[in-house]
C-alpha positions as CSV (number, residue, x, y, z in Angstrom):
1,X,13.1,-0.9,-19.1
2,X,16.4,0.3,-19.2
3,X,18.8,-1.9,-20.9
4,X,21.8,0.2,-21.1
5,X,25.4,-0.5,-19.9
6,X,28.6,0.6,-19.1
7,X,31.7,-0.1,-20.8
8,X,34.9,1.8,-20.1
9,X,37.6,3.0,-22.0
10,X,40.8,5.2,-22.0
11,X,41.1,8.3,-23.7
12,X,44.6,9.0,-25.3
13,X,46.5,12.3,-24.4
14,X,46.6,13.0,-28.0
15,X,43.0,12.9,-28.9
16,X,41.6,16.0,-29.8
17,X,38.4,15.2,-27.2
18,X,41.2,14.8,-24.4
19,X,42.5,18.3,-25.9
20,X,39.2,19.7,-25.5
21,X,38.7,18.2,-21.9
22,X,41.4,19.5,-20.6
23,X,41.7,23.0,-21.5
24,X,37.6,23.6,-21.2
25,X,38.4,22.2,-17.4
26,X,41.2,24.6,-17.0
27,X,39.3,27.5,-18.4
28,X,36.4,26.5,-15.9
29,X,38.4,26.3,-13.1
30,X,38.8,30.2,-12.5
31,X,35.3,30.5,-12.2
32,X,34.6,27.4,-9.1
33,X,36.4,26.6,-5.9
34,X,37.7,22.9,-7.4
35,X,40.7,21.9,-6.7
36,X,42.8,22.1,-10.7
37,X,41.6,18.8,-12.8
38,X,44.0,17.1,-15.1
39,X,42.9,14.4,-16.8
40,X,44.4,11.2,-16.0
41,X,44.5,8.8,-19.0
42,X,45.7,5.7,-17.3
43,X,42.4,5.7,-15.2
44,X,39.4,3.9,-17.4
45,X,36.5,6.5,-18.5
46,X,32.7,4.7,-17.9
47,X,30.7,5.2,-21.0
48,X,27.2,4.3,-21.6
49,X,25.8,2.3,-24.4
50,X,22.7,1.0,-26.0
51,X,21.6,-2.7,-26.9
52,X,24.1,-3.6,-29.9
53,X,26.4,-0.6,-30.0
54,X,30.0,-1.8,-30.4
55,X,33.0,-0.9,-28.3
56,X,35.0,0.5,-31.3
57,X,32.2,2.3,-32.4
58,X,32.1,4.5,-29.3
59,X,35.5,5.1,-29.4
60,X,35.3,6.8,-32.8
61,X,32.2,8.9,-31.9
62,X,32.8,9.8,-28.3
63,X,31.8,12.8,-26.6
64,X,31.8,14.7,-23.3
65,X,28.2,14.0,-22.9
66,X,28.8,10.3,-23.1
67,X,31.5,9.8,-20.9
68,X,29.6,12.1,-17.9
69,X,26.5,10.2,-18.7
70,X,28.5,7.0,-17.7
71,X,30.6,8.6,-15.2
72,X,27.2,9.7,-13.0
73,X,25.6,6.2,-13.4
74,X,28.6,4.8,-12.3
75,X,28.9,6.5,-9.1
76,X,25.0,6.4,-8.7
77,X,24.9,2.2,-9.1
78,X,28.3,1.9,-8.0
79,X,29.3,3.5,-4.5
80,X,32.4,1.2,-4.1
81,X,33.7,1.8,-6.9
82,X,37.6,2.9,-6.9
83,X,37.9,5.8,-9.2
84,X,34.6,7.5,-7.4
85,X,36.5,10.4,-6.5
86,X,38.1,10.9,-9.8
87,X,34.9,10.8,-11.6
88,X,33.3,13.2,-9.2
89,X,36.2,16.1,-9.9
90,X,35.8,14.9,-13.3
91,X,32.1,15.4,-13.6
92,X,32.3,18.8,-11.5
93,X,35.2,20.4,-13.8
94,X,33.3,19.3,-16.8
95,X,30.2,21.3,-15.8
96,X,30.7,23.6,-13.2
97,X,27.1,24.3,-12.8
98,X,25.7,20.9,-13.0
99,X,24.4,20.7,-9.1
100,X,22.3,23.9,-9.5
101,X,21.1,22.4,-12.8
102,X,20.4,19.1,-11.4
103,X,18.7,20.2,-8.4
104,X,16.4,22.5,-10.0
105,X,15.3,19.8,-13.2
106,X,14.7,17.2,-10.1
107,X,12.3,19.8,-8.5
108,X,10.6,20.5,-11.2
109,X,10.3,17.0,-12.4
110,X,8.4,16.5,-8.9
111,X,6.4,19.3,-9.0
112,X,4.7,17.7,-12.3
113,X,4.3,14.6,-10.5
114,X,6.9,12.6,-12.4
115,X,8.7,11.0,-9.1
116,X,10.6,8.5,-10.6
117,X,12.3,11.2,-13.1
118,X,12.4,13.7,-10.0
119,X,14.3,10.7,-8.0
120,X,16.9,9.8,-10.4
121,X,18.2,13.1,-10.6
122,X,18.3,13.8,-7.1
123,X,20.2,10.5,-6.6
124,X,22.4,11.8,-9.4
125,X,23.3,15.1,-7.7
126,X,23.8,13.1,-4.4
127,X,25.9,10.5,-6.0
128,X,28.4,13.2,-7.4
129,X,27.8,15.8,-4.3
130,X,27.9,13.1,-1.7
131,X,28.3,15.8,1.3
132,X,26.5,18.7,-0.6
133,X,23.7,20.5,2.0
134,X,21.6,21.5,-1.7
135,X,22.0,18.0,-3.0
136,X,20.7,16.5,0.1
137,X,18.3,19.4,0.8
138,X,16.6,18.2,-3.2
139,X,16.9,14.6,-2.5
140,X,14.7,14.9,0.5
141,X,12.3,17.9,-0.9
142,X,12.0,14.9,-3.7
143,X,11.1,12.3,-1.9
144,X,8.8,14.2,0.6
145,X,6.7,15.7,-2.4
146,X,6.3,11.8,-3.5
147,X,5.2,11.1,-0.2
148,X,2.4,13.4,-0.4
149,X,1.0,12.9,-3.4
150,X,1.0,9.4,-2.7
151,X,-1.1,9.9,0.6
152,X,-3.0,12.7,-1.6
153,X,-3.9,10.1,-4.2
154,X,-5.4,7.2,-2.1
155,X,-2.1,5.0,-2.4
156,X,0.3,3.3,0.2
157,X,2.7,5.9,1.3
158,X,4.3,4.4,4.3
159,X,7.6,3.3,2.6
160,X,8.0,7.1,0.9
161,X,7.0,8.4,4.4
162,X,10.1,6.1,5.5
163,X,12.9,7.1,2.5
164,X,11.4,11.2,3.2
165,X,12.0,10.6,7.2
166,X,16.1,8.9,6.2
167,X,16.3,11.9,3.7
168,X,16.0,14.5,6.1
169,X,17.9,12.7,8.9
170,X,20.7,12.4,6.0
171,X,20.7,16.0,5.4
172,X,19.9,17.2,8.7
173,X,23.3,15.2,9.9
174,X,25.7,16.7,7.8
175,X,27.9,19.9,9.8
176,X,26.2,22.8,7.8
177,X,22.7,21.7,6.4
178,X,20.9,24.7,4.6
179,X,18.7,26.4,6.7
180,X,15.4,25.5,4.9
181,X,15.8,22.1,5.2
182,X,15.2,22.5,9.0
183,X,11.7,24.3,7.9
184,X,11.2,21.4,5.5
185,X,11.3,18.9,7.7
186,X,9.4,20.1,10.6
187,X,6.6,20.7,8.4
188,X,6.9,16.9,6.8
189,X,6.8,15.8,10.8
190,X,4.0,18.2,11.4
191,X,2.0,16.5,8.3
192,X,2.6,13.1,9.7
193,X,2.0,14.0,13.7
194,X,5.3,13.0,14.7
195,X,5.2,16.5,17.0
196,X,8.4,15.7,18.7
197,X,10.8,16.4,15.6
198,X,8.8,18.7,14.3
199,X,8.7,20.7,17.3
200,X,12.6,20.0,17.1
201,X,13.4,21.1,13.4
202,X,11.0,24.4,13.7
203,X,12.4,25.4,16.9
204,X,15.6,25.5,15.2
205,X,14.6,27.3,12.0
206,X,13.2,30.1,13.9
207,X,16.3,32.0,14.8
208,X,18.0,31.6,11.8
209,X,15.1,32.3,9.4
210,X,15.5,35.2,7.2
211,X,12.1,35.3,5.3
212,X,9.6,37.2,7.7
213,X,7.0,35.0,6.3
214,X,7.9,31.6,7.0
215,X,9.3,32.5,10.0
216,X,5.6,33.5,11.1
217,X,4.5,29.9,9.7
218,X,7.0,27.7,12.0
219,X,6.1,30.0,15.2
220,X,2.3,29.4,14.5
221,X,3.0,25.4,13.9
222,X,5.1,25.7,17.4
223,X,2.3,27.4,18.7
224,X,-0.6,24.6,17.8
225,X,1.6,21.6,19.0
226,X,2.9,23.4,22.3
227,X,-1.0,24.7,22.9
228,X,-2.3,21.2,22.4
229,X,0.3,19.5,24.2
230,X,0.4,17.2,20.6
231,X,4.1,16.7,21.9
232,X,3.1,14.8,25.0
233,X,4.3,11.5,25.3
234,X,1.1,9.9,25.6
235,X,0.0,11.2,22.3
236,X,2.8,10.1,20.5
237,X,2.5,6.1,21.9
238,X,-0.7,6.3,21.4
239,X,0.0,7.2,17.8
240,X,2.4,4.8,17.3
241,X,0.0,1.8,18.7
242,X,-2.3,2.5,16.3
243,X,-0.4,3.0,13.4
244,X,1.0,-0.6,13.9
245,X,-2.4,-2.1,14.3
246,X,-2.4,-2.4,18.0
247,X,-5.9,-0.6,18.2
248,X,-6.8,-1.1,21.9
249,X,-3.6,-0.2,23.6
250,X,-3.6,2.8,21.3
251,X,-7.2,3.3,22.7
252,X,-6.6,3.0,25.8
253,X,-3.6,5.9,25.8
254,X,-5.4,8.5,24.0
255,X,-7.9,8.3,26.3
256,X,-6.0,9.1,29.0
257,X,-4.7,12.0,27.4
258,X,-8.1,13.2,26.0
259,X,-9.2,13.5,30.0
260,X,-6.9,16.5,30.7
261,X,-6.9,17.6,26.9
262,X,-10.4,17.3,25.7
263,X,-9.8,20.2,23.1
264,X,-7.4,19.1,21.2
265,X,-9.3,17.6,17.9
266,X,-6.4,15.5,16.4
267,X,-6.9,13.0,19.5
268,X,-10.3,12.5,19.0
269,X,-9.6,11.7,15.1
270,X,-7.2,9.2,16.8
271,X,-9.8,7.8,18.5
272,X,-12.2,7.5,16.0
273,X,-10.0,6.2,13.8
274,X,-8.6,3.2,16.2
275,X,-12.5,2.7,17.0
276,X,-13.2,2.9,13.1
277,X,-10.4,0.1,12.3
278,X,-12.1,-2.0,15.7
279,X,-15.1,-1.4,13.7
280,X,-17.1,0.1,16.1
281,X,-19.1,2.1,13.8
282,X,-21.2,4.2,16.5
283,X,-18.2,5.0,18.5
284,X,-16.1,6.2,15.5
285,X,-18.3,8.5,14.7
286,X,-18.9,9.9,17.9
287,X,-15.4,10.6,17.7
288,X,-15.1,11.8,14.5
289,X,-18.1,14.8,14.8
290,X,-15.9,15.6,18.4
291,X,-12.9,16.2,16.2
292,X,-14.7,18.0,13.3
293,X,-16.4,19.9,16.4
294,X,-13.6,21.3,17.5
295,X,-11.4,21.7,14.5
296,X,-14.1,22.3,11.6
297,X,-15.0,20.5,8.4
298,X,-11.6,19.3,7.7
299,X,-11.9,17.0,5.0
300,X,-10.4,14.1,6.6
301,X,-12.3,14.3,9.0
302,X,-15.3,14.5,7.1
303,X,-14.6,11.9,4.7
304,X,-14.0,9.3,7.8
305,X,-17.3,10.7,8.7
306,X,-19.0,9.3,5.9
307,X,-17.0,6.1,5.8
308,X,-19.0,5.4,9.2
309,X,-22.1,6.2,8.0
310,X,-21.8,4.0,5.0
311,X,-21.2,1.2,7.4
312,X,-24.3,1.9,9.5
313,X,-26.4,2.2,6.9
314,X,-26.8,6.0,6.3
315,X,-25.8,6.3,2.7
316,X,-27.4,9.6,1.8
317,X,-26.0,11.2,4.9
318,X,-22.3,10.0,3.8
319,X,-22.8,11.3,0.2
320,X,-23.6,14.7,2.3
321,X,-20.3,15.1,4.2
322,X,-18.8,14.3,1.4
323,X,-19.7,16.7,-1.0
324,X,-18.9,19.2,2.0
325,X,-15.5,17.4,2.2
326,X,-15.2,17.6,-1.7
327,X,-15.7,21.6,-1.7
328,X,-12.6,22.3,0.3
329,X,-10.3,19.8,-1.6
330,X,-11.5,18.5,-4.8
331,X,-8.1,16.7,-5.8
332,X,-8.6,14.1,-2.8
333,X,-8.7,11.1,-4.6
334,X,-9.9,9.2,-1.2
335,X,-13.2,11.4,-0.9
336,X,-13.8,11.1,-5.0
337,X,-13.2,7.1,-4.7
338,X,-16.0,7.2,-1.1
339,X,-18.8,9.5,-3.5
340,X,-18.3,6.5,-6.0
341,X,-18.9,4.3,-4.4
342,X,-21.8,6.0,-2.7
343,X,-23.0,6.7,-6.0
344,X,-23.0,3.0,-6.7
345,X,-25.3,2.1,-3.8
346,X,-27.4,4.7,-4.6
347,X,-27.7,3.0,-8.1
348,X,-26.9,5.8,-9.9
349,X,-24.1,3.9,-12.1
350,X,-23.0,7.1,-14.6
351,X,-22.3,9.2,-11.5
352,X,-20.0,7.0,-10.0
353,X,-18.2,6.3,-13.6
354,X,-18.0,9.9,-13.5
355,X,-16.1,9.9,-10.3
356,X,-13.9,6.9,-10.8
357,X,-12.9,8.8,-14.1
358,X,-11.8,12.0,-12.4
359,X,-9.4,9.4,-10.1
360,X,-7.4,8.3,-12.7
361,X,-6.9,11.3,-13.6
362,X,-4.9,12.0,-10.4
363,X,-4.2,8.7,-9.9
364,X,-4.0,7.1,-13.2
365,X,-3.1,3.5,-11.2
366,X,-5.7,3.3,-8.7
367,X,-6.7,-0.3,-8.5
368,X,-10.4,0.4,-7.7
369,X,-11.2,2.8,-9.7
370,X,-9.9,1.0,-12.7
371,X,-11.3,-2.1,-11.5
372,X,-15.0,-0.5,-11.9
373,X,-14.0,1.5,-15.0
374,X,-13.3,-1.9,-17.0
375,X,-16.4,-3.9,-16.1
């Protein structure tokens, strides 16, 4: 835990370090589009400390480093503070570069699955770019990545979903976002079927794209939810219903919209899996092998597949579609958790270690998984 804090102090005109400051800032400012910075000594500098450091101490041994350390907590924990503007022109004349830098440490941060690092920055560069497209662009690239990894690992995502979805509103909202963050975010509302923004966000990318490639992406995704109508009202409430536990209404709409759409495979995986959480076993699966018919062995689909067999009984036919499922994605930490536990019916008690092993090793926290591996 974190047990720093902030103490704040003024720097005197005639310390060398405001010397320093000062003419590094001027010398900086030829090369940015900053207003000129000049240090003003009557306003109080944050500075952060560590558990028993004392006040005069700091003083004696301050540096740059320690004063834009507290200066971007500050304005991270502190949005009403006064001097939030000062500290921002502050922070950006000390280190002119320091939103590229930001930015690209909370990417890479993310991409090596350390979110809570990856977040922190992102807030940081948001906190001292408040307005910035490429700040708001990273925080929302952050936070999506978390999203999926949770989803990918087995765990609850629904609140990241929720923080990803405010992200991109945020930096959708602003008058000039970046033009990738319109391609970002329809493919995070394509990945979560909410069709309707998607279709939005894509639409709007197309024109202004400049890379041939993803331009041919968002014109195929436009394609596949204009072809099977997935942006249809009816689809979407039906979604909706069922994702809020409200089963049979959600039932009742998608099968209105599967009579004049009877191709389209993500309704019948809606189907099957409102009958699946009704627990009607036979009719899930019925509507699970319709989706898998007309879509192919998605592993989703295949792993909700095997869930239904389990339940009626069929445990060597699960461990089956499974192993299909497993070929085509063998990081999904839900389909390595379901061949555990078939493993464990099976009796075959090594196997299923085995498995629950390889989980935390993508999801070191998984509560079932380390439930079986400490018996």
């Amino acid at each position: 835990m974190n047990t720093s804090k902030i103490i704040y102090i003024n720097l005197p005109e005639d310390s060398e370090l405001y010397r320093h400051i000062q003419e590094d800032a001027n010398h900086k400012h030829g090369k940015t589009d900053e207003l000129p910075f000049t240090i003003n000594p009557k306003i109080p500098l944050p500075v952060e400390i560590e558990p028993g450091q004392a006040k005069q101490d700091i003083s004696q041994n301050l540096t740059l480093e320690m004063i834009l350390s507290g200066m971007i907590k500050t304005l991270k924990d502190d949005p009403s503070c006064r001097y939030q503007n000062y500290y921002r022109r502050f922070v950006r004349a000390a280190k002119p570069r320091i939103l590229r830098e930001l930015a690209a440490a909370a990417l890479v941060k993310a991409e090596n699955g350390d979110f809570d690092f990856a977040c922190e920055i992102a807030a940081a560069a948001k906190a001292i770019f408040p307005k910035s497209a490429k700040a708001l662009h990273t925080r929302a690239s952050v936070l999506d990545a978390q999203a999926a990894y949770l989803e990918k690992t087995g765990q609850n995502a629904h609140d990241a979903k929720e923080r990803a979805a405010l992200a991109y509103h945020e930096a959708l909202s602003i008058e000039e976002p970046l033009v990738e963050t319109l391609l970002s975010a329809g493919r995070f509302y394509y990945r979560y079927e909410n069709y309707g923004n998607a279709l939005k966000y894509l639409r709007a990318y197309i024109p202004l794209a400049d890379n041939k490639e993803q331009q041919a992406e968002a014109r195929e995704l436009v394609k596949r939810i204009e072809t099977a109508h997935l942006d249809d009202a009816l689809f979407g409430e039906a979604r909706a219903l069922i994702e809020n536990g409200k089963e049979e209404e959600g039932l009742e709409k998608i099968r209105v919209f599967l009579q004049n759409n009877a191709e389209v495979w993500n309704a019948h995986f809606l189907e099957g899996l409102a009958l699946r959480r009704l627990k009607r076993w036979d009719e899930a699966l019925a509507a699970f092998r319709k989706a898998q018919n007309a879509s192919g062995a998605i592993s989703d689909t295949l792993n909700e597949i095997a869930i239904c067999l389990l339940e009626l009984g069929r445990t060597l036919e699960a461990k089956k579609e499974l192993e299909t499922a497993l070929l085509n994605d063998s990081e999904n930490v839900k389909i390595l958790s379901n061949l555990a536990l078939v493993e464990l019916k099976l009796g075959h008690k090594e196997q299923a270690l085995a498995f629950f092993r390889t989980v935390t090793e993508y999801a070191p926290d998984d509560p079932i998984a380390k439930r079986f591996l400490e018996l």
